[in-house]
N, C-alpha and C positions, 0 to 999 in steps of 0.2 A: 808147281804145287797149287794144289785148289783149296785155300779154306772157304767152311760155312760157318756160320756165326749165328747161332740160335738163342737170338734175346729176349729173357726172362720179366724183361722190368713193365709192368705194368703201363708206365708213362712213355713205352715205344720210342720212338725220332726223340721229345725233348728232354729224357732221364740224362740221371748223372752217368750212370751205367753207357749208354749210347755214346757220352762221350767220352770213356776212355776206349770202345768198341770202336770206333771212326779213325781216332789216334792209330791204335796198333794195327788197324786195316791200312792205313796210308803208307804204312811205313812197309808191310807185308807187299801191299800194291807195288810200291816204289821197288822194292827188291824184285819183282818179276811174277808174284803172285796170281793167282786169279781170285778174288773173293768177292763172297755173298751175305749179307747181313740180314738175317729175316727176324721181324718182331712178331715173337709168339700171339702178341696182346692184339694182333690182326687178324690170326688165324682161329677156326672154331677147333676144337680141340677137347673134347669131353674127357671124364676121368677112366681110367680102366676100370672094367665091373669084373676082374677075375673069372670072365665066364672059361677060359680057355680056347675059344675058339681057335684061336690062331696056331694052338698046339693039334688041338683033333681033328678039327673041321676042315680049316681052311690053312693050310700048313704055311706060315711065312704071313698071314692076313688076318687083319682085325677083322671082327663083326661090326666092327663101330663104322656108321660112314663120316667124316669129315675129314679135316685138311688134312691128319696124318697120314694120311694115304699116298700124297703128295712131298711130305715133310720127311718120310722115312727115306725112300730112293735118295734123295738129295744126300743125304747123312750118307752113306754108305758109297758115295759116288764121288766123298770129297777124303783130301789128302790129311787131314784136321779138320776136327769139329771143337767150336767155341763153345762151352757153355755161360754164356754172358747172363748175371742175377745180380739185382740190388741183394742185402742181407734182409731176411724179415722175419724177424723171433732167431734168431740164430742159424738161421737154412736159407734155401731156393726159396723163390716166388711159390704160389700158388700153381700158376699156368707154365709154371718149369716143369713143377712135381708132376704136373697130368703129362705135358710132356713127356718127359724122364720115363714115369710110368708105362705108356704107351709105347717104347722101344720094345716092351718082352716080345715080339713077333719074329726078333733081331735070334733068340734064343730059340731052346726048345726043349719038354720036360725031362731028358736023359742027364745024369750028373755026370760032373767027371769032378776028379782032386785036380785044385792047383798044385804047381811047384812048394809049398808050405802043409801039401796034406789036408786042405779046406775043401769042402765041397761048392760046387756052384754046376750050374746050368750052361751046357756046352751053344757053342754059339753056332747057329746057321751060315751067318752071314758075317762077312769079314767086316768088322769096325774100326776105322781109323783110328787113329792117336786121338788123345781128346785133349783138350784146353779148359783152363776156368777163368773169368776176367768177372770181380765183383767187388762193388765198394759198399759203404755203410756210413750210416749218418752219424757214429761215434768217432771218436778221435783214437783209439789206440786200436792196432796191427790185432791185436790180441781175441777180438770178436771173430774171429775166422775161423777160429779151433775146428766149428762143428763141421764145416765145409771142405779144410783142408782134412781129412778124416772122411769124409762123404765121396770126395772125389776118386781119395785112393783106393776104395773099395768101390765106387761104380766105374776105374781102370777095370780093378780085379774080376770083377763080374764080370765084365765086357770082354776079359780077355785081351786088353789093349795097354795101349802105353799114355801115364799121364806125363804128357811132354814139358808142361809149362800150367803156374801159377800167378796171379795178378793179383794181388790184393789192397783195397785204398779205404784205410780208416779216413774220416772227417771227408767222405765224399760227397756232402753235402754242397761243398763250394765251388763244384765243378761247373757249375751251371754261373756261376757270378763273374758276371761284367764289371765290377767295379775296379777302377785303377790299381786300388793296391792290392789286389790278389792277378794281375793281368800276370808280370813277371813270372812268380810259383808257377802257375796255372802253363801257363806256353815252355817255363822247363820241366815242367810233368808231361806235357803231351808230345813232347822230342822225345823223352824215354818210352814214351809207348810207340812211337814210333820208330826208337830203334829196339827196341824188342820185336814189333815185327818183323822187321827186316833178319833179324838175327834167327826167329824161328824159322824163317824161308831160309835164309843163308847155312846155318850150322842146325836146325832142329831143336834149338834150344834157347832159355836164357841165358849169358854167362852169371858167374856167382858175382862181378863186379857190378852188372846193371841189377841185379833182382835186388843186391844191398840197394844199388839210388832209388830203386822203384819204391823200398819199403822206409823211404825215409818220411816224416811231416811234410806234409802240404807248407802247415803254416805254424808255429808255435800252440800247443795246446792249449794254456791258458785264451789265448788270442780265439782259437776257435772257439771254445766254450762259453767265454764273452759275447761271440757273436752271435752263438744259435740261441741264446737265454736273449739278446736284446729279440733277433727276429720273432720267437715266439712271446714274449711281451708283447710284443707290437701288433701282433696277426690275435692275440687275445682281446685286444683292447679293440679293434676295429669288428671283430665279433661279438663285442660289447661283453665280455665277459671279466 
């Protein structure tokens, strides 16, 4: 199996994001995998200007020149594709959405109905399963709404299967060295690591690991505690 893993987060290699991306790559690795982690926030990657071209002109090709020229082959050549996003306002990144955006060359302007009777845009090119792995600097599961509902309808556009979900309120902490989040922290990143393994081995999460995955990091109160002490503290040394 070949995944790619096209990550959304701004903050590339040191985001919280990258590291639950690392986790669930090791484990996918360790299962027989082959995989690739590209940070979008490296590549240029303009927004789509709806000119069409890729429908009339240049059938399957943007008019835009930069990295997605590059970026698309990769997509369509891998066995699973990750969508890997911090939360920001309730969605993707910025440089996902241009992304994202930038697959229409995948498609082409003929409709067809899905199996439900909906119209959508029939596709060119064969798209793999797709993945989402995304956390957020709130404490409850529940900030996910807009994403878990985004993803199952760019499956449905795509034509594909959403194989697998990752979701991590209070991702904030993922990045912290300190003793007492070490414990939590390394039996969070064994679940992502057997979640890869499990998407390589059966294709899926089971219903038992996706429950530990969507448990607390750390106690709620405890986290809310903590992100009001550090933002105190990052106020005061900006003197404000």
């Amino acid at each position: 199996m070949k995944i790619i893993v096209f990550n959304g987060s701004p903050q590339a290699e040191k985001s919280h994001t990258n590291v639950m991306v690392e986790a669930f790559l090791e484990g996918a690795r360790e299962a027989g995998a082959t995989v690739e982690n590209i940070f979008l926030a490296h590549k240029k990657i303009h927004p789509c200007v709806a000119c069409f071209s890729c429908w009339l002109k240049t059938p399957g090709k943007c008019a835009i020149q930069d990295d997605m020229a590059e970026l698309l082959p990769l997509c369509y050549a891998s066995d699973l594709v990750v969508f890997a996003t911090p939360l920001y306002v309730d969605n993707v990144t910025g440089i996902m959405k241009n992304f994202m955006d930038r697959m229409i060359p995948a498609a082409d302007p003929y409709f067809e109905k899905d199996a439900g009777g909906e119209c959508r845009h029939k596709t060119t090119s064969k798209v793999p399963r797709i993945m989402v792995i995304s956390n957020c600097g709130f404490p409850e599961q529940s900030h996910f709404q807009v994403l878990k509902l985004l993803f199952r309808r760019i499956a449905r556009n795509m034509n594909t299967e959403l194989a697998a979900e990752i979701y991590r309120g209070g991702g904030a902490i993922l990045t912290d060295n300190s003793i007492t989040l070490k414990l939590p922290l390394l039996h969070y990143k064994s679940l992502l690591r057997k979640a890869g393994g499990e998407i390589v081995k059966d294709g899926k999460i089971s219903g038992d690991l996706q429950q530990k995955l969507e448990k607390p990091l750390i106690p709620e109160s405890l986290y809310i505690r903590g992100a009001e002490t550090y933002f105190r503290e990052a106020l005061k040394k900006a003197g404000r």
